[in-house]
TIKOLSE-231179 format. One record per residue (C-alpha): x, y, z. Coordinates in steps of 0.2 Angstrom, whole numbers, plus 5000, padded with zeros to 4 digits. Layout:
% TIKOLSE-231179
XYZ;...
% end
This chain:
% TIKOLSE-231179
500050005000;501450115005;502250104988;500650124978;500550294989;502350304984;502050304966;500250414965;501350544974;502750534963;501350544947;500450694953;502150784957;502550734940;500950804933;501150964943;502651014932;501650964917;500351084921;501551214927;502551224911;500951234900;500351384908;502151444906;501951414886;500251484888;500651644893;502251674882;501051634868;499951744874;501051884874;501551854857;499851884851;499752044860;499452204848;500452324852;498752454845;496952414839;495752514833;494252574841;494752464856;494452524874;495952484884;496852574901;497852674889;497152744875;497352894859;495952984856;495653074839;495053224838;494353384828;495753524829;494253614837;494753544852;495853704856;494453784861;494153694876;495053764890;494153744902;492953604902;493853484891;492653314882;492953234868;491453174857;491053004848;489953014833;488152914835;488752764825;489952744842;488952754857;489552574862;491252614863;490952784871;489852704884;491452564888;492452694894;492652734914;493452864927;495452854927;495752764909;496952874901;496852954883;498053024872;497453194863;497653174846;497253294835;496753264816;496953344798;498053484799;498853424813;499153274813;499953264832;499653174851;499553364858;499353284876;498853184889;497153164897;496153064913;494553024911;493453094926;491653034922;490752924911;489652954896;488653104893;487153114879;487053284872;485753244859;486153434849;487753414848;488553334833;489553224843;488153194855;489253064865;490453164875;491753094889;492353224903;494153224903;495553334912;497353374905;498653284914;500253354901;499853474888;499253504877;500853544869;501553664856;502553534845;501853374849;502353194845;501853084829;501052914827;502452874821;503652934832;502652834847;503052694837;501352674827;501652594808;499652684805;498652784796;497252844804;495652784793;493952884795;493352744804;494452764817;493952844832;495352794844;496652644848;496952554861;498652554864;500152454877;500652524890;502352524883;501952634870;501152764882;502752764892;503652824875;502452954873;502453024891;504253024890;504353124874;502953254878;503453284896;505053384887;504053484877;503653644881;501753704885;500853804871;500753974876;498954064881;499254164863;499454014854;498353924861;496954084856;497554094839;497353894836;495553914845;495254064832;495753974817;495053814820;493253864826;492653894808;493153714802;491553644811;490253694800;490753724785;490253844773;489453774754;491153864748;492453764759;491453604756;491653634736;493553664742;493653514753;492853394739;494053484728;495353424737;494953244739;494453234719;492853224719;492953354707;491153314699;490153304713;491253474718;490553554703;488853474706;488653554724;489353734718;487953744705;486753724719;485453844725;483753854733;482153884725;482154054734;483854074725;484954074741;486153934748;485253874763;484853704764;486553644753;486753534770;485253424767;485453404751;487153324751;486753194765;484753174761;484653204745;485153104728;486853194729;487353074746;486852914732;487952994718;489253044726;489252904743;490952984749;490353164749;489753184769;491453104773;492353244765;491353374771;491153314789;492253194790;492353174810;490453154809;490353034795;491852924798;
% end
């Protein structure tokens, strides 16, 4: 009996080790499978992009997620951390940012799901790239933020925390000239579909006028009209941080 005991002891050390070096090749595998970014992915650490307009937030900063994203907006919580990334011109991570409160719905706004946030570095005059944190991306008009390592938010902390502060002028003329760029008038949407080479439907939406012969109403008739069918990549041009 003794060496029955003996043996069964000695198997379920032996299976012990077993198990113990499985788990071992579980979790290096695991970690090799580890993005170092994804897309639209709620994580600890996170970069946020953003409409340039967000200079004119200085005192109650939020950043908005368009309708199509309230399930990711409503998956992020007080003390995740969010990288300011700021879109076409700029093209930079500007700062860093805690999240201090959960979703809000503001039904008017055009990103009607806003997240509270507060400015823990930055937002900064020179800023850092994507690829400079280390990112091989191109942010797509789908993309309303990346989860990212922690190992990359180290990179950026390091890199912004030796920047200098923008400056209260600076930061007034970026509000200034960024403001605008919200709404769009019917003359910088014929500029901005210029510019992506949508040159007929450019044309198209210049010759447009109202049956009381002004401009009002160009809006709805690019997204509700037979314009939006014609030309399916028009609203994204136009607003492209609505219609992502």
């Amino acid at each position: 009996m003794d060496d029955k005991i003996r043996s069964l002891q000695k198997e379920i050390e032996y299976l012990k080790k077993e198990v113990s070096e499985l788990r071992h090749q579980l979790t290096i595998s695991n970690k090799k499978n580890i993005q170092p970014w994804q897309s639209n992915f709620v994580t600890d650490w996170m970069i946020k992009l953003v409409h340039p307009s967000i200079y004119a937030q200085k005192e109650q900063l939020s950043v908005g997620f368009a309708r199509n994203r309230r399930k990711i907006a409503a998956s992020i919580y007080p003390d995740q951390k969010m990288f300011i990334y700021v879109t076409v011109p700029v093209k930079r991570i500007i700062g860093l940012a805690t999240v201090i409160g959960k979703m809000e719905v503001i039904e008017e706004n055009r990103w009607p799901y806003q997240v509270p946030l507060k400015w823990e570095i930055g937002p900064k005059e020179v800023g850092i790239s994507l690829k400079d944190a280390g990112m091989d991306v191109r942010p797509r008009p789908v993309d309303s933020l990346y989860g990212i390592t922690e190992e990359i938010a180290e990179k950026v902390i390091q890199i912004l925390i030796e920047q200098k502060d923008i400056s209260k002028e600076q930061w007034d003329l970026l509000a200034n000239q960024y403001s605008e760029s919200i709404n769009p008038s019917l003359e910088e949407a014929v500029i901005r579909l210029r510019e992506a080479k949508e040159n007929k439907a450019a044309l198209e939406l210049n010759t447009y006028f109202a049956k009381d012969g002004t401009r009002r109403g160009w809006e709805e008739y690019v997204i509700k009209g037979h314009f939006s069918i014609k030309y399916p990549r028009a609203k994204s041009i136009i607003w492209p941080d609505t219609y992502r």
